[in-house]
KEGU-849823 format. One record per residue (C-alpha): residue number from 1; residue in one letter; z, x, y. Coordinates in pm, 1 decimal. Layout:
// KEGU-849823
+-----+---------+----------+----------+----------+
! num ! residuo !       c3 !       c1 !       c2 !
+-----+---------+----------+----------+----------+
! NUM !       a !        Z !        X !        Y !
...
+-----+---------+----------+----------+----------+
//
This chain:
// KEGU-849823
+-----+---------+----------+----------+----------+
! num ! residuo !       c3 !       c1 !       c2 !
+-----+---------+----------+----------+----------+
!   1 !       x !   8600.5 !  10767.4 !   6646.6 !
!   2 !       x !   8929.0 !  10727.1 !   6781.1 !
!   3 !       x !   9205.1 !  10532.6 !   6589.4 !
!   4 !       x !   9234.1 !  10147.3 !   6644.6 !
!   5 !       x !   9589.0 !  10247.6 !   6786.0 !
!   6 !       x !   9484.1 !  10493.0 !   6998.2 !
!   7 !       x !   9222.9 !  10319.7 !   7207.9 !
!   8 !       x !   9511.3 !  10168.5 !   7357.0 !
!   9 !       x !   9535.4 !  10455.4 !   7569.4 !
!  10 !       x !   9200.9 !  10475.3 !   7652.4 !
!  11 !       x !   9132.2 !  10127.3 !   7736.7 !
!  12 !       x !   9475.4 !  10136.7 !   7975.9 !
!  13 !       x !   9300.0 !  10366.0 !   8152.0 !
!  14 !       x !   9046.5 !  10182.9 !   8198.2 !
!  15 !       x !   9179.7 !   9866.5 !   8330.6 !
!  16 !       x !   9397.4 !  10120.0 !   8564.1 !
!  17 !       x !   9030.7 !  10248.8 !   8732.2 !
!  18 !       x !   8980.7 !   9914.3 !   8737.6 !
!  19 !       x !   9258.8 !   9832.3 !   8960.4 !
!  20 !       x !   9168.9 !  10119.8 !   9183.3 !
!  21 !       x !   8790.2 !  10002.4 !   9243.0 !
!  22 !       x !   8924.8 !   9592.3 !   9311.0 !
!  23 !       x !   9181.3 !   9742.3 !   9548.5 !
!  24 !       x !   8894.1 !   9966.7 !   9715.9 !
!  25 !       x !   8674.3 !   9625.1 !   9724.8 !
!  26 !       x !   8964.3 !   9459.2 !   9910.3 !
!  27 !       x !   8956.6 !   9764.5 !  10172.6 !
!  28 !       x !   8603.7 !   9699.6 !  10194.7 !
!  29 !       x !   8653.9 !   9339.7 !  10250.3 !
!  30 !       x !   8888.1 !   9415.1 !  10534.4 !
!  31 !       x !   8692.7 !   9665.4 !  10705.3 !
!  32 !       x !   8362.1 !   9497.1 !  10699.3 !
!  33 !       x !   8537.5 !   9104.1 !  10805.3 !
!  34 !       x !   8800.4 !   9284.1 !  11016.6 !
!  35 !       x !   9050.7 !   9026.4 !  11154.5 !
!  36 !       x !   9402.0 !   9142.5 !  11225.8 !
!  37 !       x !   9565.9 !   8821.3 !  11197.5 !
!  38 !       x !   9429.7 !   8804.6 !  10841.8 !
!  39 !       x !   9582.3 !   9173.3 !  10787.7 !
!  40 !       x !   9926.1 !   9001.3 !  10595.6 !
!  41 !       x !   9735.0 !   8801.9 !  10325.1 !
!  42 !       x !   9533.8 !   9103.6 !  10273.5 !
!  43 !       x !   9765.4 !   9330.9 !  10241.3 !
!  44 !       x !   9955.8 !   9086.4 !   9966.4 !
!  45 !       x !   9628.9 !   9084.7 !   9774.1 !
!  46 !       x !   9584.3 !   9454.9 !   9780.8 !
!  47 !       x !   9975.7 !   9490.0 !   9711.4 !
!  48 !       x !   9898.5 !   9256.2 !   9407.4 !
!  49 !       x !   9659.9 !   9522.4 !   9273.5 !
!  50 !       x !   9880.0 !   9752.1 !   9344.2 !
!  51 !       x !  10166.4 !   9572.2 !   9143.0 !
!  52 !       x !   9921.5 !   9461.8 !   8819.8 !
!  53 !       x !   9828.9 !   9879.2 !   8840.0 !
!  54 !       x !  10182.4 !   9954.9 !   8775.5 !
!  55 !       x !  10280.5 !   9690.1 !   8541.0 !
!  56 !       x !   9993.7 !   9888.8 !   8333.1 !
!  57 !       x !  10168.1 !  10253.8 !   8356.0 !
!  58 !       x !  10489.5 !  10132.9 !   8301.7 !
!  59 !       x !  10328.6 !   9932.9 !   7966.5 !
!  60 !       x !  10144.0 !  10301.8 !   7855.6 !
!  61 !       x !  10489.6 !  10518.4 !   7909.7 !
!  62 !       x !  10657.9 !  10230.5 !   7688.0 !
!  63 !       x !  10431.1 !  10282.9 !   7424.8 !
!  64 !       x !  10423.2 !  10659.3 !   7488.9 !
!  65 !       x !  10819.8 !  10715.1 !   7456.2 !
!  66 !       x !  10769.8 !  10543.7 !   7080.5 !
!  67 !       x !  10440.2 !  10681.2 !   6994.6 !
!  68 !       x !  10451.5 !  10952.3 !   6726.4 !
!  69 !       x !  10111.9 !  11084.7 !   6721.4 !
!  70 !       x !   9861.4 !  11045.1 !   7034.2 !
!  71 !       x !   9521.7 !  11069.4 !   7056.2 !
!  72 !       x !   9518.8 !  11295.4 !   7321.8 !
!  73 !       x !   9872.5 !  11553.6 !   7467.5 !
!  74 !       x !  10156.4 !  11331.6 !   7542.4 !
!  75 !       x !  10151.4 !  11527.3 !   7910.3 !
!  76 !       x !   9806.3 !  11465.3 !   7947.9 !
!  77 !       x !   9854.1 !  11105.7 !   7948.9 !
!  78 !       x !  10124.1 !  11100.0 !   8141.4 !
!  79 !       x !   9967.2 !  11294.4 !   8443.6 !
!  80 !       x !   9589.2 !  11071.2 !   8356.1 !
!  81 !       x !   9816.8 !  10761.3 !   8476.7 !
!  82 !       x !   9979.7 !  10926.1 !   8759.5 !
!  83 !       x !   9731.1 !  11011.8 !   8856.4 !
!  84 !       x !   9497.7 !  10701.2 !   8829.4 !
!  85 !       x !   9819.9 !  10467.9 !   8975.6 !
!  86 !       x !   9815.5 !  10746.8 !   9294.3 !
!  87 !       x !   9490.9 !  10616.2 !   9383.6 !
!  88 !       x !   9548.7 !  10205.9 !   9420.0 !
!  89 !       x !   9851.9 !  10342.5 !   9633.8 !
!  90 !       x !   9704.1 !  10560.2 !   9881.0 !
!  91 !       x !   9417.8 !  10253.7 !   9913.5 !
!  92 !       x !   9784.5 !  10021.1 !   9995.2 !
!  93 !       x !   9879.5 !  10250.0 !  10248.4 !
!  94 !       x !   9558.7 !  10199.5 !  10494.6 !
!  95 !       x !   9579.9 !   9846.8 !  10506.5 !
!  96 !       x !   9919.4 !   9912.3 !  10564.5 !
!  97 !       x !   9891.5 !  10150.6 !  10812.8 !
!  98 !       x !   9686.8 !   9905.3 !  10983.7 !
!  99 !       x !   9902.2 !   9597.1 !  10975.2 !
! 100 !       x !  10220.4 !   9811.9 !  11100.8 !
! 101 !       x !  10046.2 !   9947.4 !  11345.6 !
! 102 !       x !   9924.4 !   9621.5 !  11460.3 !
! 103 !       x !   9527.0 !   9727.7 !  11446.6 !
! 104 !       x !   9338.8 !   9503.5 !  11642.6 !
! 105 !       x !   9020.4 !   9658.7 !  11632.9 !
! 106 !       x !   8832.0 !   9851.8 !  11373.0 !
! 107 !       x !   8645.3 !  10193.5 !  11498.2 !
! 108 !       x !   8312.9 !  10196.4 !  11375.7 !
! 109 !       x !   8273.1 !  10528.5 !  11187.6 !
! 110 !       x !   8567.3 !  10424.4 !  10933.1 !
! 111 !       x !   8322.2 !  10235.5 !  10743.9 !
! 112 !       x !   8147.8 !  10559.8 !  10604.3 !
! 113 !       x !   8496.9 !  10679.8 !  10506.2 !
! 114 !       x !   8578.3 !  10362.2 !  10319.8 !
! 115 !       x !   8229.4 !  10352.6 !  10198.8 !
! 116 !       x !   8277.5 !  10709.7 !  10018.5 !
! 117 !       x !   8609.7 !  10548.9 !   9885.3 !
! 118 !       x !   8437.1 !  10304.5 !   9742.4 !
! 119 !       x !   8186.9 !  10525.2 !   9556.4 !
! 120 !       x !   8462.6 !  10723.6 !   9417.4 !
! 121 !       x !   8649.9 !  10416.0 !   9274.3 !
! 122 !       x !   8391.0 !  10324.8 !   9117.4 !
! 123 !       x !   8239.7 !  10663.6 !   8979.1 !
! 124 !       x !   8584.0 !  10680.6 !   8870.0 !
! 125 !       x !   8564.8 !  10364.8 !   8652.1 !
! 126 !       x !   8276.5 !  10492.4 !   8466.6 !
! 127 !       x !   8407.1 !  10866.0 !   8469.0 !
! 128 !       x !   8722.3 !  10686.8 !   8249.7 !
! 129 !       x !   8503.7 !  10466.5 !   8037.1 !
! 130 !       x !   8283.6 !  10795.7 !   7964.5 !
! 131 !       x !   8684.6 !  10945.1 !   7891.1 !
! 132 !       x !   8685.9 !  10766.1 !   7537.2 !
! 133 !       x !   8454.2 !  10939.7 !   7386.5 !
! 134 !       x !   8499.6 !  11292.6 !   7576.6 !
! 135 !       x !   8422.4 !  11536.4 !   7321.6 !
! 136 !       x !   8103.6 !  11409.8 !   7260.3 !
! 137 !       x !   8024.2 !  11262.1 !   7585.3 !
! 138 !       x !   7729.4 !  11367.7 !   7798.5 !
! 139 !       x !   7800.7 !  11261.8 !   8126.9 !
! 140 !       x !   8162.8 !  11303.7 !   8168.1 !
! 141 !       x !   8124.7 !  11638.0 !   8324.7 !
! 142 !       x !   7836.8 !  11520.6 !   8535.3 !
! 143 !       x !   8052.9 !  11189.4 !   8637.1 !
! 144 !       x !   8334.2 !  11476.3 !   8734.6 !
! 145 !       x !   8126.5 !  11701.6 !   8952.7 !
! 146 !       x !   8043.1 !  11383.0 !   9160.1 !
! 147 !       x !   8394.5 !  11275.0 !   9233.3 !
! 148 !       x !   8420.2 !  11624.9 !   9377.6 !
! 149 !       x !   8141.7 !  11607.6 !   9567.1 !
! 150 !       x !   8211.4 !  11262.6 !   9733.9 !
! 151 !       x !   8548.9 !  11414.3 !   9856.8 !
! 152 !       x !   8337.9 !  11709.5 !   9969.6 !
! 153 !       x !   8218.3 !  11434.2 !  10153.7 !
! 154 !       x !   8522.6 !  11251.4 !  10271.4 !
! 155 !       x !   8667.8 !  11601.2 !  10385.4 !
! 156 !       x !   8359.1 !  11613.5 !  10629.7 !
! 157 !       x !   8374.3 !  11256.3 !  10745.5 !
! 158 !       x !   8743.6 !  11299.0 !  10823.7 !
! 159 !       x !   8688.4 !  11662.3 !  11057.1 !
! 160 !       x !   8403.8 !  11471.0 !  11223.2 !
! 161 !       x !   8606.3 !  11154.3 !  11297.7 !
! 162 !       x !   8916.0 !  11348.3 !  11353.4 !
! 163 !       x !   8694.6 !  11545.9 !  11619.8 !
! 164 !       x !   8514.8 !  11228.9 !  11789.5 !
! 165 !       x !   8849.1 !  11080.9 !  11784.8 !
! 166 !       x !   8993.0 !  11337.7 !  11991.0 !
! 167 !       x !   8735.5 !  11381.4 !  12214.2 !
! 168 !       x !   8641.9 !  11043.1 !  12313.1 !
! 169 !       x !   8952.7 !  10847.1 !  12329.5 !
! 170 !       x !   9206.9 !  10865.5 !  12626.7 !
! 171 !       x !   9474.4 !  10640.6 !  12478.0 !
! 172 !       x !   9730.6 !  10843.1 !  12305.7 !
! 173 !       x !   9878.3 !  10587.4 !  12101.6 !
! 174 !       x !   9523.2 !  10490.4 !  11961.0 !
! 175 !       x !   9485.1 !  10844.0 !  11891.4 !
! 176 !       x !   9810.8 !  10893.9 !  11709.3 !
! 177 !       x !   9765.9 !  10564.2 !  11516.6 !
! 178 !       x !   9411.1 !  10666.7 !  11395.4 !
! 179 !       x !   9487.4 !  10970.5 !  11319.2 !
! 180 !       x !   9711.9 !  10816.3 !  11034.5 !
! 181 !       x !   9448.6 !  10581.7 !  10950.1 !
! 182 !       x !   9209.7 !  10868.0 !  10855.5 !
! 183 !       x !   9466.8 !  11091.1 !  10698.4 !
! 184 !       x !   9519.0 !  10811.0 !  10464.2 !
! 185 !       x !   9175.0 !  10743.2 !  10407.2 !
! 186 !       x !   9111.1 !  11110.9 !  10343.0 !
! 187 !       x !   9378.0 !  11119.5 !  10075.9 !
! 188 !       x !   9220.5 !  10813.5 !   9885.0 !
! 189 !       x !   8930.7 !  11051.1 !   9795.2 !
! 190 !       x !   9148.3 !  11335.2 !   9732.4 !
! 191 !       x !   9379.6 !  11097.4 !   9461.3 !
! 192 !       x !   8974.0 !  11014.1 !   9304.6 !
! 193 !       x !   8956.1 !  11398.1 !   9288.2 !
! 194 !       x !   9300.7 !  11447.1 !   9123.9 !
! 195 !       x !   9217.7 !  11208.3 !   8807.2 !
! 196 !       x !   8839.6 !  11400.1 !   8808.8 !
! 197 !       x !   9067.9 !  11706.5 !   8791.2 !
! 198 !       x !   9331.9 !  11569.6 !   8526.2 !
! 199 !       x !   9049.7 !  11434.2 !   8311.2 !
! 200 !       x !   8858.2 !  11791.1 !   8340.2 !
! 201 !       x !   9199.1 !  11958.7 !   8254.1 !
! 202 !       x !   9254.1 !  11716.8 !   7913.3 !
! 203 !       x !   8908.4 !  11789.3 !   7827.4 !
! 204 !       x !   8955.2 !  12176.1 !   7823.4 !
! 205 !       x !   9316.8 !  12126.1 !   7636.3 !
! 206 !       x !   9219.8 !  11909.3 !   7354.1 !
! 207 !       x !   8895.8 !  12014.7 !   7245.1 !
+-----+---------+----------+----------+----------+
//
């Protein structure tokens, strides 16, 4: 069982997971109610997330640069919260994209990409609060291997909507501006897979 001083560490990242799967809800919120004049308060709430995530990394490195001893490698951590913070801001930059591009209507199949988005916030979560206990945990790897998986899936949404996109829309602005909005989706799933991957790699170094 881990120190009561170190589960500070693990229970930061935690609450940072946690930030990424309220932030994805907040997508989800805006997607499924979409109304463009509503896209400013929604994007402060989301940006609030987004602030409360990095108020938490910036609280772990403080406590890292005066930690002697860590439960885990001090670089592990570090790149465990990178990694985890990379995720509530690539979920920030669609509903940005979409209020600076002035979005005024939502195309239908980016619901299945934010739905996968979801999924992988919130396999996430549970990937970090099987994390605690990861040398004896017996779903971490099996929490890990879906994260992949799910962007497996996102990379297949985003050729199919990047193809439909291209082939059934005329206007070239709406093409150029979607293309950005799927890009960024895309790269919320791929941040989910970088923590799966950071988490993997601080398995295989401290055990």
């Amino acid at each position: 069982m881990a120190k009561k001083q170190d589960t500070f560490y693990f229970d930061t990242f935690r609450a940072c997971a946690q930030h990424a799967v309220d932030a994805s809800m907040t997508l989800r919120k805006c997607i499924t109610n979409y109304d463009p004049d509503n896209l400013g308060a929604i994007l402060d709430e989301i940006h609030n997330t987004e602030h409360d995530a990095d108020m938490k990394k910036h609280e772990l490195m403080n406590v890292l640069a005066k930690a002697f001893i860590t439960p885990i490698e001090r670089d592990d951590i570090v790149l465990l919260s990178q990694c985890l913070d990379e995720v509530v801001d690539k979920i920030e930059d669609v509903v940005l994209r979409l209020y600076c591009d002035n979005v005024r209507e939502i195309r239908p199949e980016m619901l299945d990409a934010v739905d996968v988005v979801e999924r992988c916030c919130s396999e996430m979560l549970l990937m970090m609060e099987d994390f605690s206990n990861f040398r004896h945990s017996k779903t971490l790897k099996e929490r890990i291997i879906r994260i992949n998986t799910m962007e497996e899936e996102a990379d297949k949404l985003f050729i199919e909507n990047m193809r439909k996109l291209h082939t059934s829309e005329t206007d070239t602005l709406k093409i150029i501006i979607w293309r950005d909005v799927y890009r960024y989706l895309e790269q919320c799933a791929d941040a989910c897979e970088h923590v799966a991957d950071a988490c993997e790699k601080t398995v295989m170094s401290n055990t």
